[in-house]
Every structure is written in structure tokens, then in C-alpha cells.
N, C-alpha and C positions, 0 to 999 in steps of 0.2 A: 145323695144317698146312693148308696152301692145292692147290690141282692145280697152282700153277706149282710148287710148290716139290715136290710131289713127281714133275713132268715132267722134275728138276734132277737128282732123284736116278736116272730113270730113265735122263737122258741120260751121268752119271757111270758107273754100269753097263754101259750100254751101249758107253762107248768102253773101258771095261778091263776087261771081266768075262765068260765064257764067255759064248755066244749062251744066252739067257733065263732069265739070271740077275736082267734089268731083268723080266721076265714074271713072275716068282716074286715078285721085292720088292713090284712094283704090287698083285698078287693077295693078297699077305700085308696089305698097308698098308691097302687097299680092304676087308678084308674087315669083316663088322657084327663078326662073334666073333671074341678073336681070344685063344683058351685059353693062359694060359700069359705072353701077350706085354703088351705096355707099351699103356693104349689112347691111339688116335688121335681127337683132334679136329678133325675136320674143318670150316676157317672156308670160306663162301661168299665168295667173288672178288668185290666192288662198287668203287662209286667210287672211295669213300672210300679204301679199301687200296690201288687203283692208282695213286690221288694221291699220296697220303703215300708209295708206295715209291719214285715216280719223283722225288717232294723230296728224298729220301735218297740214291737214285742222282745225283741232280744236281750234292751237295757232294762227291761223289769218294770213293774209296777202299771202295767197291764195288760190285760187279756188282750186275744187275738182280734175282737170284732171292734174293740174303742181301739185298740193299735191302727186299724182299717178306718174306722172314723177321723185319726187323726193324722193317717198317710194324705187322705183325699182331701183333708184340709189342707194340708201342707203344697199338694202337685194347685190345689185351685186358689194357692194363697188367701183362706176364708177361716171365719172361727167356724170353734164344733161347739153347740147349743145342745147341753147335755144336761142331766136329773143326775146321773151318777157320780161316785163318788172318785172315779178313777180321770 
């Protein structure tokens, strides 16, 4: 997972979720330990990634942040495990 992509999540929270319910997921996501839950890798945002999403953004049919989900799929040769419809 990338900080755009979990900026996406904060900003889906934030338009339909009680006030700091986006505060809770961030501090959950961010955290090193996280007992119990699924861990997070977190990839560092470079060129490279913002190239290749904004290629993918370019051919249409999605937004900038799953374009980013599925650049970093792409450089980590791994699938993107998604709800959406894009």
C-alpha cells in the first residue's frame, strides 16, 4: 500500500463515516504492530510508480488512486484485492 492510496481510503471515510473514523483507520494502517490484523506493506511513492500510474490513468476507465493501486501491483508483480468496481 502506497500514502496515495491510503489518503483514498482516508478521504472515502471521511465523506461517509462518523467524524474520525478516517483518524482510527489511518492510526490502525500506520501502525508497526498491528496484533491480530492483516500486515501492511508499505511501498515508498517514486518515479517510477507515478509514471506507470499516470500510463494507466491515461488509457481510461480509472481514477488516479486504483491507477496507483494497480501501477504498484504491476513494479511488485502481485494482484490488487479490491471492493471496487474499477
Amino acid at each position: 500500500m502506497t500514502l496515495v492510496n491510503l489518503g483514498e481510503v482516508a478521504y472515502i471515510l471521511e465523506r461517509t463515516s462518523d467524524t474520525g473514523a478516517d483518524d482510527e483507520v489511518w492510526a490502525n494502517l500506520g501502525a508497526e504492530s498491528r496484533p491480530g490484523g492483516v500486515p501492511v506493506r508499505w511501498i515508498d511513492v517514486h518515479d517510477t510508480l507515478v509514471r506507470r500510474a499516470a500510463a494507466i490513468e491515461a488509457r481510461g476507465g480509472m481514477s488516479y488512486t486504483n491507477a496507483f493501486a494497480a501501477a504498484t501491483a504491476s513494479v511488485l508483480d502481485c494482484a490488487v484485492p479490491t471492493g471496487g468496481p474499477e
